[in-house]
C-alpha positions as CSV (number, residue, x, y, z in Angstrom):
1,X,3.1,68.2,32.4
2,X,2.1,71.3,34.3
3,X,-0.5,73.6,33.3
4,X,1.0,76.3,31.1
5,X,-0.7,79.7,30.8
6,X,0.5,82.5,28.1
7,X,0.1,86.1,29.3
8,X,-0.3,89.0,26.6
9,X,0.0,92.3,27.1
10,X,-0.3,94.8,25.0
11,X,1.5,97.9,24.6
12,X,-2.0,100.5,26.0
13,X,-1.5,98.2,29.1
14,X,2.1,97.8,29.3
15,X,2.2,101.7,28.9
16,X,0.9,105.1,30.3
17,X,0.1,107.1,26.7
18,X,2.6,109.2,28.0
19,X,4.9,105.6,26.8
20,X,6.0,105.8,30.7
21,X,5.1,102.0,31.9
22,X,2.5,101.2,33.9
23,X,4.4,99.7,36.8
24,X,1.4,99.0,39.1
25,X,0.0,97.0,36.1
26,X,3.3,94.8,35.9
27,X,3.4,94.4,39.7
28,X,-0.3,93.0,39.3
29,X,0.5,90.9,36.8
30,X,3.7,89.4,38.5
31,X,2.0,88.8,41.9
32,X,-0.5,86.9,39.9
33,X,2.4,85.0,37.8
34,X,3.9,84.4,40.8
35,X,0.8,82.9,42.5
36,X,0.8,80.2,39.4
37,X,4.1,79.5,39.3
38,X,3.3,78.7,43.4
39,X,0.5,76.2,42.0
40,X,2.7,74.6,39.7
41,X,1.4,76.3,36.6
42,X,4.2,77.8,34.2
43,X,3.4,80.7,32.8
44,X,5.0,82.6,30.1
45,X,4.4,86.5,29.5
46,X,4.3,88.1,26.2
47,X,5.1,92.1,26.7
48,X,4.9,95.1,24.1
49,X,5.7,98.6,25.4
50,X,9.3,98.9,24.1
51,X,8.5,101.0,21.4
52,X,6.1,103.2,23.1
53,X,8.6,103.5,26.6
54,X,11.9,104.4,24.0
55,X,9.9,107.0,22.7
56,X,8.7,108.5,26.4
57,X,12.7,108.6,26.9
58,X,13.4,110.4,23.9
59,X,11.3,112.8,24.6
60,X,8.7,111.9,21.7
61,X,5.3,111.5,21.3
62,X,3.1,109.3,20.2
63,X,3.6,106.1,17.6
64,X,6.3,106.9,14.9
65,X,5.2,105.6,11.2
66,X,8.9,105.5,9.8
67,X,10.3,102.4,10.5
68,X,13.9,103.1,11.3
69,X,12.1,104.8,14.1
70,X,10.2,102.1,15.5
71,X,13.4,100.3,15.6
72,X,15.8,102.9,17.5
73,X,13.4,103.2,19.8
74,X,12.9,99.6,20.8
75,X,16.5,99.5,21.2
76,X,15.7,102.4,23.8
77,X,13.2,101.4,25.6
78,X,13.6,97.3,25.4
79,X,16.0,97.2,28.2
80,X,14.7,99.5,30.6
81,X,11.4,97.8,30.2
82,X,12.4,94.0,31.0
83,X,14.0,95.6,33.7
84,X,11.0,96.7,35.3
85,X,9.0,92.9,34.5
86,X,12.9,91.5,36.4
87,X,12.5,93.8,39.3
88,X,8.6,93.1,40.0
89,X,9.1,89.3,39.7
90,X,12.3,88.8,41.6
91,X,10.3,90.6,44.4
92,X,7.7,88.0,44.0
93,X,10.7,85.3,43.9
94,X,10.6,85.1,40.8
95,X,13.2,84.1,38.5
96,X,12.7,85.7,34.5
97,X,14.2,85.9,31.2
98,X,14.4,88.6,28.4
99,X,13.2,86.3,24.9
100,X,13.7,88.7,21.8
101,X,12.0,86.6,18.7
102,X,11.8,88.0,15.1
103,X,9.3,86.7,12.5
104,X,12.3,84.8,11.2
105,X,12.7,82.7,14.4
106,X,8.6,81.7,13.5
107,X,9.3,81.7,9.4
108,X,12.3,79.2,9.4
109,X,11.2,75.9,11.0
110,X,15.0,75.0,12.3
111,X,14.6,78.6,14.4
112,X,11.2,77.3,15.3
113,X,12.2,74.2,16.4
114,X,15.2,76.3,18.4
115,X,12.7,78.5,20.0
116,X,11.1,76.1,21.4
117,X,13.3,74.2,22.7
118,X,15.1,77.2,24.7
119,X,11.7,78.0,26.4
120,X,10.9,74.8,27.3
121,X,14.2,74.2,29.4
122,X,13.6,77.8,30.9
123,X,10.3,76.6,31.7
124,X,12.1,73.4,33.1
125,X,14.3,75.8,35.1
126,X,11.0,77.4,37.2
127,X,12.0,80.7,34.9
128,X,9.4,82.8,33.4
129,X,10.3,83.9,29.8
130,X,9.0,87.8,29.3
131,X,9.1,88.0,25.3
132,X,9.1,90.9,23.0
133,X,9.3,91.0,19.3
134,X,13.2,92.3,18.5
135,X,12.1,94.9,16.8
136,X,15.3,96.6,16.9
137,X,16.2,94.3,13.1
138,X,12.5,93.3,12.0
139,X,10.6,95.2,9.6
140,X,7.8,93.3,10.6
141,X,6.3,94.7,13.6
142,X,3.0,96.2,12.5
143,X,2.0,92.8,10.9
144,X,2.3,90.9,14.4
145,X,-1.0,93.1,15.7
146,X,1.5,94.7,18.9
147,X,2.4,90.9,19.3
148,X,-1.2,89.3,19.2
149,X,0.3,87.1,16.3
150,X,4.0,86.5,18.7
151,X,1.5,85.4,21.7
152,X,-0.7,82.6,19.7
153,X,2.8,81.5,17.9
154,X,4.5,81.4,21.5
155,X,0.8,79.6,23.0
156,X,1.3,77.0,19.9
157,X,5.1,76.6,20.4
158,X,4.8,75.7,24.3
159,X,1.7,73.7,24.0
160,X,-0.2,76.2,26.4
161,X,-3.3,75.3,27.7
162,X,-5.1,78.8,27.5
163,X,-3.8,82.2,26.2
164,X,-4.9,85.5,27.9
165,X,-4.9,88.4,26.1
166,X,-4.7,91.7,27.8
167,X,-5.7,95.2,26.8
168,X,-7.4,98.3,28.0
169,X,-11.0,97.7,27.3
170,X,-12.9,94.3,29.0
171,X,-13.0,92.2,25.5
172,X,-14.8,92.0,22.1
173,X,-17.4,93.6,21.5
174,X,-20.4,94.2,19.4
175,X,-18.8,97.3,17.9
176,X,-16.3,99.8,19.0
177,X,-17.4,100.8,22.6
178,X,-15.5,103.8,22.1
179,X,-17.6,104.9,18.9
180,X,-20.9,103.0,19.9
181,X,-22.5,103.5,23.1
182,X,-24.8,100.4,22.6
183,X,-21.8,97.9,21.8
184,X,-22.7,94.7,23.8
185,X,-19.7,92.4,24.9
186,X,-19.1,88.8,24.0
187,X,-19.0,86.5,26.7
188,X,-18.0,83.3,24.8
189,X,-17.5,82.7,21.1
190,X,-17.5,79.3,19.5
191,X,-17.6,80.3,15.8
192,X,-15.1,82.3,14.4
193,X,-17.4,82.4,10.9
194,X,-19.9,84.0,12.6
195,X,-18.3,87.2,13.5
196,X,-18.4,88.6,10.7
197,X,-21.6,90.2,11.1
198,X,-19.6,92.1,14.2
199,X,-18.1,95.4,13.3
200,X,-14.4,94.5,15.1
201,X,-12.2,97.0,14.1
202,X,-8.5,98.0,13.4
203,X,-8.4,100.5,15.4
204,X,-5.0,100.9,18.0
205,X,-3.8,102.6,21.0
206,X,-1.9,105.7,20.1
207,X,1.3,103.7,21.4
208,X,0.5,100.1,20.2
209,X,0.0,98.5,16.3
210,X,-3.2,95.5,17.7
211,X,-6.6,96.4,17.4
212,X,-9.3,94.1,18.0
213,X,-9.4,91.8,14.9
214,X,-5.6,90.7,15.5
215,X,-6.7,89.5,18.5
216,X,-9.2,87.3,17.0
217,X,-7.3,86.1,14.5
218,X,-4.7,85.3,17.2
219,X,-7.6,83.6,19.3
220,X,-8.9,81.4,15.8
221,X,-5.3,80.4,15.1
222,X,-4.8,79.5,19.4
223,X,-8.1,77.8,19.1
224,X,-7.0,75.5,16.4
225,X,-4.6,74.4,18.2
226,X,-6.8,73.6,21.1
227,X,-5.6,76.2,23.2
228,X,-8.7,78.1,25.2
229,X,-8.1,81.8,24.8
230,X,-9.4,85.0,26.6
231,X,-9.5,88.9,25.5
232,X,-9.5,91.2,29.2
233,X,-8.4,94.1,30.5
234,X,-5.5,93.6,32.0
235,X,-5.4,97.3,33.0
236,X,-8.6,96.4,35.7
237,X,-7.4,95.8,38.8
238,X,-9.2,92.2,39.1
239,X,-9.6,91.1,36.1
240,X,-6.6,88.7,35.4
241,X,-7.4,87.3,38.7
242,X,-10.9,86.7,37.7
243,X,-9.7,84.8,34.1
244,X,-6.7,82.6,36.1
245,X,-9.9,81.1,38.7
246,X,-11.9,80.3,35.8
247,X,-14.7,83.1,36.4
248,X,-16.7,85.2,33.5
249,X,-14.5,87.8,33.0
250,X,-13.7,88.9,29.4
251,X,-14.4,87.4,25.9
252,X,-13.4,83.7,26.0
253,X,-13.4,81.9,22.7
254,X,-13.6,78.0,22.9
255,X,-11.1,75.6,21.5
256,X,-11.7,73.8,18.6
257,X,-12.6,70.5,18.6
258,X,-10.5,69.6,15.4
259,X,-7.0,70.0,16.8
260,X,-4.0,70.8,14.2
261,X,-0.2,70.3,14.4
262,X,2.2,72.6,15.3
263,X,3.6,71.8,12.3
264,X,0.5,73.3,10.2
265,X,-0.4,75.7,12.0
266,X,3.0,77.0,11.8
267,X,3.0,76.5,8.1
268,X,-0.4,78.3,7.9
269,X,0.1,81.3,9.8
270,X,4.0,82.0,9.8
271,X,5.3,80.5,6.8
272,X,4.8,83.1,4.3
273,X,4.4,81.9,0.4
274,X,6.7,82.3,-2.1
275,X,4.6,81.7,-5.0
276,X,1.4,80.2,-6.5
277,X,0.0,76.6,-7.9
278,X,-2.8,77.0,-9.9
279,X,-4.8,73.6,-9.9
280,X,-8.0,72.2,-11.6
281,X,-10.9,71.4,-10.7
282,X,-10.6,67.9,-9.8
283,X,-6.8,68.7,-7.8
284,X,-8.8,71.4,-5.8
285,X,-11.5,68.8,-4.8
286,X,-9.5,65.8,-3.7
287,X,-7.0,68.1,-1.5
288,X,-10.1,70.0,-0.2
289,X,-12.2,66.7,0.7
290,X,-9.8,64.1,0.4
291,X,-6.6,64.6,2.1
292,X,-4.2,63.6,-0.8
293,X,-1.2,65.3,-2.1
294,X,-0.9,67.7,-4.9
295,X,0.7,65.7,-8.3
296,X,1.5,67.5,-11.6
297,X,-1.0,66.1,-13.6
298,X,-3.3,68.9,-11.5
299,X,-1.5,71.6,-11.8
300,X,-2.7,74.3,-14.7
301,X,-0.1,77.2,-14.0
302,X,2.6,77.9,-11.9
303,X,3.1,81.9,-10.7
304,X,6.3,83.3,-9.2
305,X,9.2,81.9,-8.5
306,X,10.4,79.8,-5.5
307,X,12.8,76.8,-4.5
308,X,11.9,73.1,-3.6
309,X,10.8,73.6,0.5
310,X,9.0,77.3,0.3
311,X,5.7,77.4,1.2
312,X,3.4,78.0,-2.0
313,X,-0.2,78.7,-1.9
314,X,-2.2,76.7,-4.0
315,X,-5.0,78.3,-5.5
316,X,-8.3,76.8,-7.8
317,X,-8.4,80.3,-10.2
318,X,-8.2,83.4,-8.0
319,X,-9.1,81.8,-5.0
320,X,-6.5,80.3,-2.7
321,X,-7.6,77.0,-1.3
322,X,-4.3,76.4,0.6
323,X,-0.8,76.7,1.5
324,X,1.8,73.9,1.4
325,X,5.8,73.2,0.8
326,X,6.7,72.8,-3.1
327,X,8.7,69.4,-3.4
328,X,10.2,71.7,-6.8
329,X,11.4,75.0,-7.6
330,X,9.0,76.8,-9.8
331,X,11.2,76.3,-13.1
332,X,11.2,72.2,-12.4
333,X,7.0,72.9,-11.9
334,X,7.0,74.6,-15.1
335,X,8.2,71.8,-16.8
336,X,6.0,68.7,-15.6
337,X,2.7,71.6,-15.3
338,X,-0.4,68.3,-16.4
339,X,2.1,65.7,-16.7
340,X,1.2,62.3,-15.4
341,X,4.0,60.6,-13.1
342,X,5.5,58.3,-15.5
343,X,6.2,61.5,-17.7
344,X,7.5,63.7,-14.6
345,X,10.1,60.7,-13.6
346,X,11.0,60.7,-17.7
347,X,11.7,65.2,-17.5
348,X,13.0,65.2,-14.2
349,X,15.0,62.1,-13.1
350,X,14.5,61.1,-9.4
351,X,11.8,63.9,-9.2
352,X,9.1,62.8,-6.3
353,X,6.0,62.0,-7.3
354,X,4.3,64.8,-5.1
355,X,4.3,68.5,-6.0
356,X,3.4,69.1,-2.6
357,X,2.5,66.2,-0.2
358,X,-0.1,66.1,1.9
359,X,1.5,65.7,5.3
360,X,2.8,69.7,4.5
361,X,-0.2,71.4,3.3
362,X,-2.9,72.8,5.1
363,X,-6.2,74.5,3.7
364,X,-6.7,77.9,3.8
C-alpha cells in the first residue's frame, strides 16, 4: 500500500484573522500535496477555517461563543472555502473531495466503519479527500481542539503513516512563546508522561477552538496507533516541505512501540461513556495486568444508566481505570452486581458470562 500522509490545518493557518483565507497558504500546501500524490503517496488534508471565513463574509468579527452561531456560519463559509482547496488542486491536477464528518460518524462504529470505507475508495480513485467537521448540525466543535481530535481519528481510520499538524507557530514548546520569551522548542518527544512538567497551554487563535495541548493529545492518541506525527507551521513558507523530506523541522513525536487497534483506540477516544462500573480490588488488578474480561462477581456498584453495547467506564473507587462495551443494560448489572456465573445464568437466562469482555475494553 502506498504511503499515506494526513495534512492538518488549522483554522490561524487556514485563515487571515480577518477569517479571509490564506490562499497563498493553500496553494503551498496543494503544490506540495500534489508533489506526493506524483510520488505515489496519498495524502489526505484535514481543513478548519469555515467558521472563521463565514464570519469574514458576514461581516463579523472574531470567534462567536453561541453555538447556533458557530453553526450558521460554517454553513457560510464551508462552501466557499473547499472551493478555494478545489481550485488550487485542480491547478495542480489534482482531483479533491469535500468529506463533512460529525462526531457521530466517529461515535457509532457502523458510521466509522462507513467512513472509512468512502475514503479509502477515494483514495483508490487518486482523489484527495479535504475534510472538515460539519459543524453546521454538531454541537460538538469546541471539543475536537479546531479538528486536532478529526485529524488523529481520520490518521487512525486510513492507517496513515505520519500525521502533520499545522499551525502558526514552529511546534511545542517549553511554554507559550507568546508569553515567555525563553520558551525552548521540542524537537522530538518520545514520552507523552513526561510533559507534564511543560506549561502547554489552551490558549487559541482568535478564529480557531485548538490550542497546543489538543494537539498533543491528538499526537499520543496518533502515536498509539503507530502513526509518526509532527506539530509545524504550516503558515512558513518551507516548512511542510521540510517535514514531507524527513528534515528537523517542527516538534516530531515518535510512535509507540505498543501498537493498538483501530478498534480501541476508537473506543478509547471517540466512544463516549454512558455510565460507570465500579469494581474491586481484585477486578481492577486482573483487567489492569492481566488482560481478562470484567465478570459480575467484581463488580461493587453500578452508576448511570446505559444499554447492553455503550461504552461504560470502569472505575476502581473514583478513579477510572478503563473504558469498555457493557454486554448488559445497567438495570440487568444491577441485578447480578458480586454474583458468581452460575448465579448470573440462574437471574438472567442466556446472560453472557462477561460484563464487559476483554477483546472491547481498553485501559484508561
Amino acid at each position: 500500500m502506498a504511503t499515506r500522509t494526513v495534512i492538518k490545518l488549522g483554522s490561524s493557518t487556514v485563515a487571515e484573522p480577518t477569517g479571509h483565507p490564506r490562499v497563498d497558504v493553500i496553494a503551498r500546501i496543494a503544490t506540495a500535496v500534489a508533489a506526493r500524490r506524483a510520488a505515489g503517496e496519498d495524502v489526505v488534508v484535514v481543513s478548519s477555517g469555515a467558521i472563521a471565513h463565514g464570519m469574514q463574509v458576514m461581516g463579523r468579527t472574531g470567534r462567536s461563543s453561541v453555538i447556533e452561531d458557530l453553526q450558521a456560519a460554517s454553513a457560510v463559509g464551508q462552501g466557499k472555502l473547499f472551493r478555494v482547496w478545489d481550485e488550487q488542486l485542480a491547478a495542480e491536477g489534482v482531483r479533491s473531495a469535500q468529506v463533512l464528518l460529525t462526531f457521530f460518524d466517529l461515535m457509532a462504529r457502523t458510521h466509522y466503519l462507513n467512513a472509512r470505507a468512502t475514503l479509502e475508495r477515494l483514495l483508490a480513485w487518486g482523489v484527495v479527500p479535504v475534510i472538515n467537521e460539519n459543524d453546521t448540525t454538531t454541537t460538538d466543535e469546541i471539543s475536537f481542539g479546531d479538528n486536532d481530535f478529526l485529524a488523529a481519528q481520520v490518521a487512525v481510520l486510513v492507517g496513515a503513516d505520519r500525521l502533520i499538524l499545522l499551525t502558526d507557530i514552529d511546534g511545542l514548546y517549553t511554554a507559550d512563546p507568546r508569553l515567555d520569551p525563553d520558551a525552548q522548542l521540542v524537537r522530538e518527544v518520545h514520552d507523552f508522561e513526561g510533559l507534564s512538567r511543560l506549561d502547554i497551554g489552551h490558549s487559541t487563535s482568535p478564529l480557531g477552538s485548538g490550542g497546543m495541548r489538543s494537539k498533543v493529545v491528538a499526537a499520543e492518541m496518533a502515536s498509539a496507533a503507530g502513526i509518526v506525527t509532527v506539530v509545524a507551521n504550516g503558515v512558513r513558507p518551507g516548512a511542510l516541505d521540510a517535514v514531507l523530506a524527513g528534515a528537523e523541522e517542527g516538534t516530531r513525536f515518535a510512535p509507540a512501540e505498543a501498537r493498538h487497534s483501530s478498534f480501541k483506540l476508537w473506543l478509547k477516544y471517540a466512544k463516549p461513556a454512558r455510565g460507570t462500573i465500579v469494581v474491586d480490588a481484585g477486578a481492577a488488578k486482573a483487567l489492569k495486568t492481566g488482560g481478562t474480561s470484567l465478570l459480575p462477581v467484581g463488580i461493587t456498584d453500578v452508576r448511570g444508566e446505559f444499554d447492553a453495547g455503550d461504552a461504560v467506564h470502569v472505575a476502581q473507587g473514583a478513579v477510572v481505570i478503563g473504558k469498555g462495551i457493557s454486554s448488559y443494560t445497567a438495570g440487568e448489572l444491577r441485578q447480578v452486581v458480586g454474583l458468581q456465573s452460575p448465579r448470573v445464568r440462574e437471574v438472567l437466562p442466556r446472560a453472557s458470562d462477561e460484563a464487559v469482555h476483554r477483546d472491547y475494553f481498553v485501559l484508561a
